[in-house]
N, C-alpha and C positions, 0 to 999 in steps of 0.2 A: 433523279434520286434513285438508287439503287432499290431493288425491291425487299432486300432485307433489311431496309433502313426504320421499319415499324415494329421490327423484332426486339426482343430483349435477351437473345442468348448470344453468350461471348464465349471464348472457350480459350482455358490457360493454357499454355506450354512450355515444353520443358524440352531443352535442346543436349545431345549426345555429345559429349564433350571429344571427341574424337572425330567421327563425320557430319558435325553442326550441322544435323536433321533433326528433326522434331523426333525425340523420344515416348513423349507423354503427354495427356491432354487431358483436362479435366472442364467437360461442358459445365455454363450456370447460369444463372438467369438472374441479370441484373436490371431493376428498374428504375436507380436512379442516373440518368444519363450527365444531370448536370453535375454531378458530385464523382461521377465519373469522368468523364471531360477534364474537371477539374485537376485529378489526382493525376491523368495524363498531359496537362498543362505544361509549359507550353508547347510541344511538338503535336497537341489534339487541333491545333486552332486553322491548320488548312484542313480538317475532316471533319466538316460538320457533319454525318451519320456515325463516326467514329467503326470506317469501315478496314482501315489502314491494322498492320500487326505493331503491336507497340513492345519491343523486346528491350533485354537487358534492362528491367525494371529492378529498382532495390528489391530488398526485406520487406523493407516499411510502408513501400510504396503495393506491393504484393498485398500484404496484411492489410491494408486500408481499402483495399478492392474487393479482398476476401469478406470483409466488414458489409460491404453492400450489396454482397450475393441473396439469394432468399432461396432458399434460408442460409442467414449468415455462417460463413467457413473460414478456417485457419487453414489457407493453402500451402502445402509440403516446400521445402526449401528450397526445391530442385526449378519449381515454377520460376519462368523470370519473363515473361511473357504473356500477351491478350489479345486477344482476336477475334473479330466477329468466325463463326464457322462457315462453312465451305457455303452457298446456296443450294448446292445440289446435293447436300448431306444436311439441311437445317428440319426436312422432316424425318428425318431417322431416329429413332425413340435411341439409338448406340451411337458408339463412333466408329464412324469408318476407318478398316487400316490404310485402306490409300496414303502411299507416301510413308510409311512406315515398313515397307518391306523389307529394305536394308537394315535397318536397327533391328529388326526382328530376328531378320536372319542371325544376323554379326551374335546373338543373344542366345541364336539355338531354341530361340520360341517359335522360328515360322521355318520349316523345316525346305521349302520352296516356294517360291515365284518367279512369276514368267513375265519378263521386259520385255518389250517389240517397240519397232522405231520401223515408218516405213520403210518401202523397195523404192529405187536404192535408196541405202542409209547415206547418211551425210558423213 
């Protein structure tokens, strides 16, 4: 069992409709799992720690999740995604931009970042 499988934070996302990257993320702390499980039914039932990305979620399906945050939230429109968070980002009080460097840029909010691939590259 994975070792963030005792955790209760998930984190939504919101994908760039242009270079379907992850845009946006909004961490939260959900506790009920079976009521979660459930709302991701039936594609939850080969993950049992619910460790898998569950995208392209309705509205409704959004808002019934957002319902069982604590504290309860009405998550923005653009959300269509959930996700346990990275492990190597779940003690970060923030989130990490990792992976977001491209949308940043393309946005003119990250003005630089620097890619490397090893010697040689592929």
């Amino acid at each position: 069992m994975p070792e963030h499988a005792c955790t209760n934070l998930f984190v939504f996302q919101a994908f760039d409709q242009i270079t379907q990257t992850v845009c946006a993320e909004w961490r939260v702390r959900i506790d009920d799992m079976d009521q979660l499980r459930s709302i991701l039914a039936p594609e939850s039932e080969d993950d049992p720690v619910l460790e898998y990305r569950y995208d392209g979620l309705s509205r409704t399906d959004i808002c019934r999740i957002g319902k069982l945050c604590r504290p309860p939230i009405v998550p923005e429109s653009v959300f269509t995604a959930i996700c346990r968070p990275s492990l190597a980002f779940d003690g970060t009080p923030y989130l990490i931009h990792t992976n977001f460097e491209l949308p940043l840029m393309l946005e003119r909010r990250k003005p630089l970042a620097v890619f490397g691939d090893g010697y040689p590259s592929e």
